[in-house]
C-alpha positions in Angstrom: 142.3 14.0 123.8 140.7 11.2 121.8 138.0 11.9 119.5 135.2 10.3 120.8 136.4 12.0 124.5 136.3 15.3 122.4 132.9 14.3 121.0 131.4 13.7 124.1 132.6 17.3 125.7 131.2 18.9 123.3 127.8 17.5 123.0 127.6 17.7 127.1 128.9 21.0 126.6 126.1 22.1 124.2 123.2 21.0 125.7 123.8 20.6 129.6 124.4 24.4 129.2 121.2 25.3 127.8 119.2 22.5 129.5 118.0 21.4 125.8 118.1 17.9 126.5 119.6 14.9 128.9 122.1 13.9 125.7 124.7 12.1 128.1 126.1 9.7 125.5 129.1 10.0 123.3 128.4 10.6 119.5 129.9 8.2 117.3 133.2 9.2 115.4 132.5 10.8 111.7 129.2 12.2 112.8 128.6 15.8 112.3 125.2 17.3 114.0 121.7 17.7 114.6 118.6 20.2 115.5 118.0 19.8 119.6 115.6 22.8 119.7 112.9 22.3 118.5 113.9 18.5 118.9 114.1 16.7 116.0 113.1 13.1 115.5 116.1 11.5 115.8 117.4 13.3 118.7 113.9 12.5 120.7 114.4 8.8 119.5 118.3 8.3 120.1 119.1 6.2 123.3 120.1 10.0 124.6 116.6 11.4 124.5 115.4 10.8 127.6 111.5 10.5 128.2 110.8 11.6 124.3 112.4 8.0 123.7 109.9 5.6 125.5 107.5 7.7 124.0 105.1 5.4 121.7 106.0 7.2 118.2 109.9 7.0 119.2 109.2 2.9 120.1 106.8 2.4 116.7 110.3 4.5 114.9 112.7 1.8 116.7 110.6 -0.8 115.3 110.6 0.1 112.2 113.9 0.8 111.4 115.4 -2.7 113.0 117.9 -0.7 115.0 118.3 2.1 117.7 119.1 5.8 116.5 122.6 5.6 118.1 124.4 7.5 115.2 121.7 10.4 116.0 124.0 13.3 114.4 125.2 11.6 110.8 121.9 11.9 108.7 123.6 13.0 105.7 123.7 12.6 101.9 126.9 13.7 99.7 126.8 15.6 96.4 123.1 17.0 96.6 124.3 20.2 95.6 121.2 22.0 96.6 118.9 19.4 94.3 117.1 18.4 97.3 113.9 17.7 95.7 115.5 15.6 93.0 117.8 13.4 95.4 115.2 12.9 98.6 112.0 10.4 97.3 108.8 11.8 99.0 107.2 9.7 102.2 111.3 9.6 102.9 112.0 13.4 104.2 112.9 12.7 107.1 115.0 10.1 107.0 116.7 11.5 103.8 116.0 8.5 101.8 119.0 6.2 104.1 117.4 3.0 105.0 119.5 3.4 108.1 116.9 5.7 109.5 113.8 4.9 108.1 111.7 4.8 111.0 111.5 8.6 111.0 109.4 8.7 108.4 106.1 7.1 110.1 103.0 8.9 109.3 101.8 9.4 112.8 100.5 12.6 115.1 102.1 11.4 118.4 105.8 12.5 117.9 107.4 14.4 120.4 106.8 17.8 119.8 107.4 21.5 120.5 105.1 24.4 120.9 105.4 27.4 119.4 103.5 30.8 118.4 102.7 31.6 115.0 104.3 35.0 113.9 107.0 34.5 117.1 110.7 34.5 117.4 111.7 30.7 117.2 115.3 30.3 119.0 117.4 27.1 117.1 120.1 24.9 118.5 121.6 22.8 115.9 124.5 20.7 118.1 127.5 20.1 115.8 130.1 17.9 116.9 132.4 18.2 114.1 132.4 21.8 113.2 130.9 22.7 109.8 130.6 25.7 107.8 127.3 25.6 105.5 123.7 27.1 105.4 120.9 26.5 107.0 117.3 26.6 105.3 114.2 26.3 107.4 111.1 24.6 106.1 107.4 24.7 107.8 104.6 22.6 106.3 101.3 24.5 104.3 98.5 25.2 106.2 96.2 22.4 105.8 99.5 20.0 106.4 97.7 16.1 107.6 100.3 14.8 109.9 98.9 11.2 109.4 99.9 10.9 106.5 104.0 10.8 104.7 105.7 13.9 104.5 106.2 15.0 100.5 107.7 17.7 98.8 104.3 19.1 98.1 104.1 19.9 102.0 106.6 22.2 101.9 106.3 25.8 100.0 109.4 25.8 97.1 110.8 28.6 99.0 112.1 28.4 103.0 110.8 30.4 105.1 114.4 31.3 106.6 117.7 30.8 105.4 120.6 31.4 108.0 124.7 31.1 106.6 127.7 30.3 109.0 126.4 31.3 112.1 128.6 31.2 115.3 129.5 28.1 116.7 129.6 28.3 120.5 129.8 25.3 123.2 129.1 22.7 120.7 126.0 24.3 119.1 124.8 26.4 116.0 122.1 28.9 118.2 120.1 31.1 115.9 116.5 32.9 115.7 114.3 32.7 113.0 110.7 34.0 112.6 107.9 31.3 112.2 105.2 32.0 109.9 101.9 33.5 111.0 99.1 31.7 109.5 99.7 28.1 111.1 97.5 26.0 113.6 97.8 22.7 115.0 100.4 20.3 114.0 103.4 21.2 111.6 106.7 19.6 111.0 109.8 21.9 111.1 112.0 20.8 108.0 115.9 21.8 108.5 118.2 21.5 105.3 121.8 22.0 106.4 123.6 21.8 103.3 127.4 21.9 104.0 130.4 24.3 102.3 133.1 22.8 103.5 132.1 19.3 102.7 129.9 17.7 100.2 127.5 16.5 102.5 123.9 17.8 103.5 121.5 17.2 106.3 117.8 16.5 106.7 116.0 16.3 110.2 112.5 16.6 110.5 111.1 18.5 114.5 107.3 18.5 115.2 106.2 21.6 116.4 102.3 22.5 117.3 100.8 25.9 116.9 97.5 26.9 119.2 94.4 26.1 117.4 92.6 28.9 116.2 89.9 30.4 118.8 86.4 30.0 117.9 84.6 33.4 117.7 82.4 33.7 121.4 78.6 34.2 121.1 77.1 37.6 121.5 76.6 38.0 125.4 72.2 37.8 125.8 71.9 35.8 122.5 70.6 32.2 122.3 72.0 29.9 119.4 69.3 30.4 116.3 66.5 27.8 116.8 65.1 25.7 113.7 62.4 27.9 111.3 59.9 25.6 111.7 59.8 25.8 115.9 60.9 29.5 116.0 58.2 30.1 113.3 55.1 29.7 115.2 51.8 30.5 114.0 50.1 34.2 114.2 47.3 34.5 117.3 43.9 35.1 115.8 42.5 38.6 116.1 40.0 39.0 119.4 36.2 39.3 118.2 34.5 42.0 119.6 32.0 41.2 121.8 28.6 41.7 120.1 27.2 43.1 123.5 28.9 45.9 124.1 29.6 47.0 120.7 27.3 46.1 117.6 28.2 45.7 114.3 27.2 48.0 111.8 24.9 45.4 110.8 23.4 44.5 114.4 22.7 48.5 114.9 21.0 49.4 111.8 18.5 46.2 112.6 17.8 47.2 116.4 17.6 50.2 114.5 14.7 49.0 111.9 12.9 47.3 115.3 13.0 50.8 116.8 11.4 52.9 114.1 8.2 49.8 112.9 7.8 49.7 117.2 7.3 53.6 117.9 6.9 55.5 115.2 8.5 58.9 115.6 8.5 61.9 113.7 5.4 64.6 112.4 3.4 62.0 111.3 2.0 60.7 114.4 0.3 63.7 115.9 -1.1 63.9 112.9 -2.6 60.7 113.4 -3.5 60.7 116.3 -6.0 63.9 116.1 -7.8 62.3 112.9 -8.6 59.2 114.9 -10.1 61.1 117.7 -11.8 63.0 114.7 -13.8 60.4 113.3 -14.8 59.2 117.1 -16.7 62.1 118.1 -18.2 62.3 114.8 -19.8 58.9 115.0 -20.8 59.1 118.0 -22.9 62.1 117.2 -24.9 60.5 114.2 -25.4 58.1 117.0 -27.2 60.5 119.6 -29.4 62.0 116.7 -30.7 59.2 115.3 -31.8 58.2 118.4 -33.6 61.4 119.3 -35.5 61.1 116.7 -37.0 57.4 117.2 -38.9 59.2 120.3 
């Protein structure tokens, strides 16, 4: 069977199976693989990526690298020897630093992505058409990651968080779970080093993936949002005044009071003063009557 024939079964093979992706077209001879779940860019953006490659990241990708993404599984460099950080320039992750594929490295929140759960079981299917034996070290970006602008080293923690060696290669594909990390939300790229043992070359591929954004916390059921101190604030009410005609003041009652006592006065004194009045008018009128008895 000719090589690109063989090529061709075995790319078919490995993702008509699985329903990964409409990949119809024969790879190139020489090329060697790629991540197809989660997609990576140059999968999505090949002539075989169906809708992902009208999409307007995939077109503004095109553009910018002069050419289509035909040779979608040969994104390689030889003799890294694990000095990824040395050999791949930053702002050029993704396309490994090859001119050939720069386009993958546009800053831009539009490529086609994948969802995912943070914490979850994240199932990989890295097609191989030339069968390699190698390891595979999985990359997310940090939390706080700004998709807008080029990917750097400083993204990426210095550790993967998963590592994988030689795992089976069945129908055409490299299929392997890994455990995503927990604290991520919103947009992240997936960062996949494949760095070859039976060759001297590794790969880079770079697979957007979004996380659920993290749930605001719900108001308290019955509660209103806090209104501003100076309108929930509102001056105290004034005290009621009693009403001066049903109940006096201490002041008002000891002045009726005063009016009561000069009007009628009360107590032992006015008997008293009473009989010494009628006294003094009998008396006088006596001295009266004599004195004029004696005129006659």
């Amino acid at each position: 069977m000719p090589r690109t024939t063989a090529h061709r079964t075995a790319l078919v093979t490995a993702l008509v199976t699985p329903l990964l992706l409409p990949l119809w077209a024969a790879a190139p001879a020489g090329a060697h693989g790629a991540p197809t779940d989660p997609v990576s860019r140059v999968v999505a953006c090949s002539p075989e990526g169906g809708d992902r490659a009208g999409s307007a990241a995939c077109r503004a990708a095109v553009a910018a690298n002069g050419a289509p993404f035909t040779e979608w599984d040969n994104l390689r460099v030889a003799d890294v020897a694990g000095r990824d950080r040395q050999r791949i320039p930053d702002g050029h992750l993704c396309s490994g630093g090859l001119p050939a594929y720069r386009g993958l490295d546009l800053a831009r929140t539009d490529w086609p992505a994948t969802r995912v759960g943070p914490g979850g079981a994240l199932p990989m299917t890295y097609v191989s058409t030339i069968p390699h034996t190698g390891t595979f070290r999985m990359y997310l970006t940090e939390p706080g990651y700004d998709p807008a602008k080029p990917l750097t080293w400083a993204d990426l923690p210095e550790e993967p968080f998963a590592e994988v060696t030689d795992p089976a290669l069945t129908d055409g594909a490299h299929r392997f779970r890994v455990t995503l990390p927990s604290d991520r939300t919103g947009r992240h790229v997936l960062y996949t080093v494949w760095e070859n043992s039976s060759t001297p070359d590794t790969y880079y591929s770079c697979s957007d993936v979004v996380f659920p954004e993290r749930e605001k916390p719900a108001e308290p059921a019955g509660e209103s949002p806090a209104r501003p101190a100076r309108e929930s604030a509102a001056p105290p009410s004034p005290s009621p005044r009693p009403s001066t005609a049903s109940t006096p003041t201490p002041r008002t009652a000891t002045t009726a009071a005063a009016h009561t006592t000069a009007a009628a006065p009360s107590g032992p004194s006015a008997p008293l003063l009473a009989g010494g009045a009628a006294t003094v008018l009998v008396l006088t009128g006596g001295v009266a009557l004599a004195l004029r008895l004696r005129r006659r």
